[in-house]
N, C-alpha and C positions, 0 to 999 in steps of 0.2 A: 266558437264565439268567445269573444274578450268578456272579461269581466269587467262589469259597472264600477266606477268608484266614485264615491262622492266629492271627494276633495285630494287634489295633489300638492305636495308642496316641488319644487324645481329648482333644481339649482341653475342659475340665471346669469348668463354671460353678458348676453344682450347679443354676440355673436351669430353668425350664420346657424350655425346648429339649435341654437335655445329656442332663436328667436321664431323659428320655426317649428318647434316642438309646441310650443302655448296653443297656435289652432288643432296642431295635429293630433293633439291630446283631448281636447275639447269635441274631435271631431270621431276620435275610436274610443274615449270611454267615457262621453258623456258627464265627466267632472268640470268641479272649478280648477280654477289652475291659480295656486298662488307662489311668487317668482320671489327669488332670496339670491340677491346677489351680495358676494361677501367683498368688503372690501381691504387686500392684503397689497397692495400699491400699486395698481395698474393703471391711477391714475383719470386720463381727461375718458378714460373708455367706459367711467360710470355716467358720466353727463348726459343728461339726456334720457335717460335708462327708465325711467319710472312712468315717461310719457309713451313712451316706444312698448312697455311690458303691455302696458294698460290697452296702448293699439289693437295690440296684437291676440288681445283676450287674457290679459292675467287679471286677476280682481284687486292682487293687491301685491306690491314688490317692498320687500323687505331688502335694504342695505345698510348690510354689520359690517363695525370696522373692528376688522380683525387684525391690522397690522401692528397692535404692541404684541399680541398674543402671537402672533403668528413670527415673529422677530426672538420674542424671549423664550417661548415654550418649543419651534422647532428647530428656526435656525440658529442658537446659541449651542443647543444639546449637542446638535450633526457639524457643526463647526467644531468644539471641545476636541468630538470623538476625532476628527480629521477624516472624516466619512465621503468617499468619492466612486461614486458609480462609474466604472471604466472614465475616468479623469473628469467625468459630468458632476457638476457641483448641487444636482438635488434638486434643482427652482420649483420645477413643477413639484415634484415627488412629494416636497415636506408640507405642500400649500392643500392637497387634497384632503387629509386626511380632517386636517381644522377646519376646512370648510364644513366635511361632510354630516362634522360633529354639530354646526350649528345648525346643521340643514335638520338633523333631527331634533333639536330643539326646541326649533319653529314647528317643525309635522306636529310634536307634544303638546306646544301649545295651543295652534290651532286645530287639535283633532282630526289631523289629516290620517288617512284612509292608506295614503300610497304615497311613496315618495318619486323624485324621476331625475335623470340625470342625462347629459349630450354626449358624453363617450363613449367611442366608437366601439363594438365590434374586436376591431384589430390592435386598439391601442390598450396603455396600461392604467390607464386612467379610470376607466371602468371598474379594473379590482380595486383601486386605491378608494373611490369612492364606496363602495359597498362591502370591504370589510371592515370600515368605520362604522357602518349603518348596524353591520351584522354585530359588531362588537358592542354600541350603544341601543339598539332598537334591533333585535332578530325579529321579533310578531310585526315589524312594518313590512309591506310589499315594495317592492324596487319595481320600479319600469323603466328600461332602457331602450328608448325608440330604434337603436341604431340596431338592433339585433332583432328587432320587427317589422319594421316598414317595408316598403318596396323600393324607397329610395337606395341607390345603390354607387352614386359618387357626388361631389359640390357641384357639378354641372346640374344633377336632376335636383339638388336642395334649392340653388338657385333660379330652377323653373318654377319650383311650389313657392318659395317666396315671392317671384313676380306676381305667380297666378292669383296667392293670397295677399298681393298689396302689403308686402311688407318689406320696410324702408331697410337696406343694406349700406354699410360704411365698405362694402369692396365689390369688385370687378368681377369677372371670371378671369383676366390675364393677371390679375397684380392677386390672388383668395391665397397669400401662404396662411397655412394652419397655424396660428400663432397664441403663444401663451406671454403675459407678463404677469409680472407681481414686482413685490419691491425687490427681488433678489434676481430676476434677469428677465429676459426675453428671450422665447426659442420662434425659432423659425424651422415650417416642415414643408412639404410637398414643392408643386411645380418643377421648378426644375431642378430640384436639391434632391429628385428622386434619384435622379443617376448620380453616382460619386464622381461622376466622370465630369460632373459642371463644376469650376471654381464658381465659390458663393459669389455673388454680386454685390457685393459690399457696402460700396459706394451708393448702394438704391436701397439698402434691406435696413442697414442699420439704426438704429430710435434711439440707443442709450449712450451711443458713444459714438468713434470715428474710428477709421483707420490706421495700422501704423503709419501706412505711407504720411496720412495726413494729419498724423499728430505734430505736437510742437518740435522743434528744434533745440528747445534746450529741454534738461530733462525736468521735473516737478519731484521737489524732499517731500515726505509725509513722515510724522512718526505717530505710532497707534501706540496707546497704553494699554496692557492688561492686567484686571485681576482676576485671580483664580479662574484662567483661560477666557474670561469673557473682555473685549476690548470694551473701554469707558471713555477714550479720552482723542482726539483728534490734534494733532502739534498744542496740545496742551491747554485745547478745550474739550472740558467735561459736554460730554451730549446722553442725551437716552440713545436705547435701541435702536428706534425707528432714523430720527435723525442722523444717528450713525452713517445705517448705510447709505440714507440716502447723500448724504454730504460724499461719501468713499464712490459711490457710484459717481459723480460727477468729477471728481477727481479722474477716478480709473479711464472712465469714457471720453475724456476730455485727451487723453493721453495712448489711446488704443489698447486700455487693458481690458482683458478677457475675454477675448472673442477664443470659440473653440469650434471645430468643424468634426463631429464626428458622424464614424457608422458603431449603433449603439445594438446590442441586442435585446430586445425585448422581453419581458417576463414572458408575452403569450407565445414568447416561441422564431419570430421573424428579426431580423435585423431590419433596422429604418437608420436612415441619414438626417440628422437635424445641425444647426447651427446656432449656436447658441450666445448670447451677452451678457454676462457676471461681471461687471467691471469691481464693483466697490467687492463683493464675494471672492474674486480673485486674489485681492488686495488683503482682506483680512485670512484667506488660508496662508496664505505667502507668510504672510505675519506669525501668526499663532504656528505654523511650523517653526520657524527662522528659533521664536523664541520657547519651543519645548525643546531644541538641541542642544541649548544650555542649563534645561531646568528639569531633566527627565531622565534618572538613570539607564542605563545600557538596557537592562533586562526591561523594563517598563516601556522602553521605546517604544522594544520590537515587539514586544506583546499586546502591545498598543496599537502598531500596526495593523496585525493579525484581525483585533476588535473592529477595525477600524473600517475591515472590506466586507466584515459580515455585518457589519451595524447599517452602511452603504447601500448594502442586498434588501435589508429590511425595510429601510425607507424609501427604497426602490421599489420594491413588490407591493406598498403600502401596510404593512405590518408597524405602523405606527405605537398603536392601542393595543400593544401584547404586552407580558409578560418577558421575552427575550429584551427587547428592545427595549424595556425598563432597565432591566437587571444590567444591560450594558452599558447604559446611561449613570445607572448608580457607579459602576468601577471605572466610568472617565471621569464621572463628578471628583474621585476621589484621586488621582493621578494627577488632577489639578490644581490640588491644593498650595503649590509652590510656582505654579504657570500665569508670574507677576512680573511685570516690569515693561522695557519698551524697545518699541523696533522700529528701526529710522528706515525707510529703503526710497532708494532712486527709483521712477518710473520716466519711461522715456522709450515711445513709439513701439510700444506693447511689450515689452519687457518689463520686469521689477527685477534690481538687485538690492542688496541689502547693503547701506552704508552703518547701520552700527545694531549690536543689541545687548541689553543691559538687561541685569536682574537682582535684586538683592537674597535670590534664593538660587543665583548660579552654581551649576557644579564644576565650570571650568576654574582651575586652579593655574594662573598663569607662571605660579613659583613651581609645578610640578611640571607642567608638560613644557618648558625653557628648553631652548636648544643650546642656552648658555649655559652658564656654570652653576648648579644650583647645591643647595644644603640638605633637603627634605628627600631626596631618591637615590638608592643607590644600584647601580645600573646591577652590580652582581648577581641581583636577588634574582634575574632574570634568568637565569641560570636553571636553579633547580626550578622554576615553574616550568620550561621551558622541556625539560627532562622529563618530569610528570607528565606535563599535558601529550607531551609524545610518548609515552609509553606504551599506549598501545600500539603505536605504528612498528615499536622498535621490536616488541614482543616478534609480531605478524615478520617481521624485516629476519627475525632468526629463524623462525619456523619454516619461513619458507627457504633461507639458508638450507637448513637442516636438510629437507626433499630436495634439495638441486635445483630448486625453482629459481 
């Protein structure tokens, strides 16, 4: 027998899944159900949302805009780092963990009992949400319907939603599982299950277009930064938010950042999704371009190394730890000279870089000349060259010596 709880809080898409979790919840554990949709920029998909919760049995729907916070506190830090899950730029990953903080905010303030969430089972969203929960609130209960029901694919969600008279924005041909916020859109299931379908493009996409069907000539953008964070668009200052969303209309406009991978999962499976970054694409292209001139040799690659494990962390939802502080502190500091700006061409999904400037560059044009210069002299090369080979030269007599 389920345990009674008085009060849930929910985190609330409005989605096929939530939106059917408000009676299903009402129905096995006899609570209220109050619904918290965050808002991190996904746009016209709040509209509506509060008439729809209320439908459906929530008493009462909370919507937080989280999108400065969620701009300045996750995706500035995992931009810095240059953090990329198997080439996946984060969307979902860095939006979970700030949602889930506010979800327990709201259980605090209104003295809920049990918190609940719509991830699946099979996905990674589940952990991402609940070891936020565990890290701010361990004495709350989690309910995750998807690992209790008898429901067992979107065809049987979409019969309990008919059965319980609740209004759907999708089909069963067109339901892909889809995420946005203000940093992308992915797209999962139907027929992107098999690798073996080209995405459909031309039908799937919301943030942008195709190469095929981008413009013919190409589109300059130059981004400014300081201390790795971008401020400034061809020479307009904007906030965070604004940012991206100005870079995203750019990028989209031009078919930047569409990516098709097969990704593999924390819980263990690979899955196929398709993904939209346009303005995201735009600013790592950038903030690379301009640490190759502002970031010593050994700092790069070290920084690399930081860069796949800090990746994993916002991956796995390991946001609210300790590591993934501490990693955060030594890319805050690696930034400290990651100022200046970077021009690049976009044109039918490609970005190349037409210029990048820094007044804390390390390229030295009078040193690296293939002209005649005054500052280097080629000799020295010599005995570095000696040294650094000496161990080979060693090994090169010794095995001399055995007849090897």
């Amino acid at each position: 027998m389920k345990k009674t709880y008085k009060k849930v809080v929910l985190a609330y898409s409005g989605g096929l899944d939530t939106s059917i979790i408000i009676p299903w919840l009402k129905e096995n554990y006899g609570c209220e159900v109050i619904a918290m949709s965050a808002d991190v920029g996904q746009g016209e998909e709040l509209s509506g949302l509060e008439e729809k919760a209320k439908k459906t049995g929530a008493s009462k729907l909370y919507i937080e805009d989280l999108r400065k916070e969620f701009v300045e506190d996750c995706i500035w830090p995992t931009l810095k780092a240059g953090a990329k899950y198997e080439k996946y730029l984060l969307g979902t990953s860095f939006a979970r963990p700030i949602i889930a903080k506010r979800l327990v905010e709201i259980a605090r303030k209104e003295g809920a009992d049990a918190i609940a969430h719509g991830a699946t089972g099979k996905g990674n969203d589940q952990v991402r949400f609940e070891l936020t929960v565990k890290a701010f609130a361990p004495d709350i209960p989690i309910i995750a319907p998807w690992r209790e029901w008898d429901i067992k694919s979107r065809d049987e969600e979409i019969d309990y939603a008919e059965a319980h008279h609740i209004p759907l924005r999708i089909t069963r041909e067109t339901s892909y599982s889809k995420d946005k916020n203000l940093w992308h859109l992915s797209h999962e299931g139907l027929d992107l299950e098999d690798p073996a379908n080209e995405p459909k493009y031309n039908e799937m996409l919301e943030m942008g277009v195709s190469p095929e069907k981008a413009p013919d000539a190409p589109t300059y953008v130059t981004l400014h930064f300081e201390q790795g964070i971008p401020t400034a668009v061809d020479g307009e200052t904007l906030d965070a938010v604004s940012m991206v969303e100005k870079l995203n209309k750019l990028g989209g406009a031009n078919g930047i950042g569409l990516l098709d991978i097969v990704e593999n999962r924390l819980v263990g499976m690979k899955s196929r999704g398709v993904y939209e970054t346009p303005g995201g694409t735009i600013l790592y292209h950038a903030h690379e371009a301009l640490e190759t001139i502002t970031l010593d040799r050994d700092t790069a690659h070290y920084k690399s190394l930081v860069a796949q494990k800090f990746a994993e962390l916002v991956y796995d939802g390991k946001w609210y730890t300790p590591l993934r502080e501490a990693l955060s502190a030594f890319v805050d500091e690696t930034q400290k000279t990651v100022t200046g700006d970077v021009k690049m061409k976009l044109y039918k999904g490609n970005i190349t870089n037409a210029s990048v400037t820094s007044p804390w560059s390390l390229y030295d044009e009078d040193l690296v000349t293939f002209g005649e210069d005054h500052v280097y002299n080629q000799d020295d090369a010599t005995g570095f060259i000696n040294l650094f080979g000496l161990p080979l030269s060693v090994r090169a007599k010794l095995n001399q010596k055995h007849g090897k």
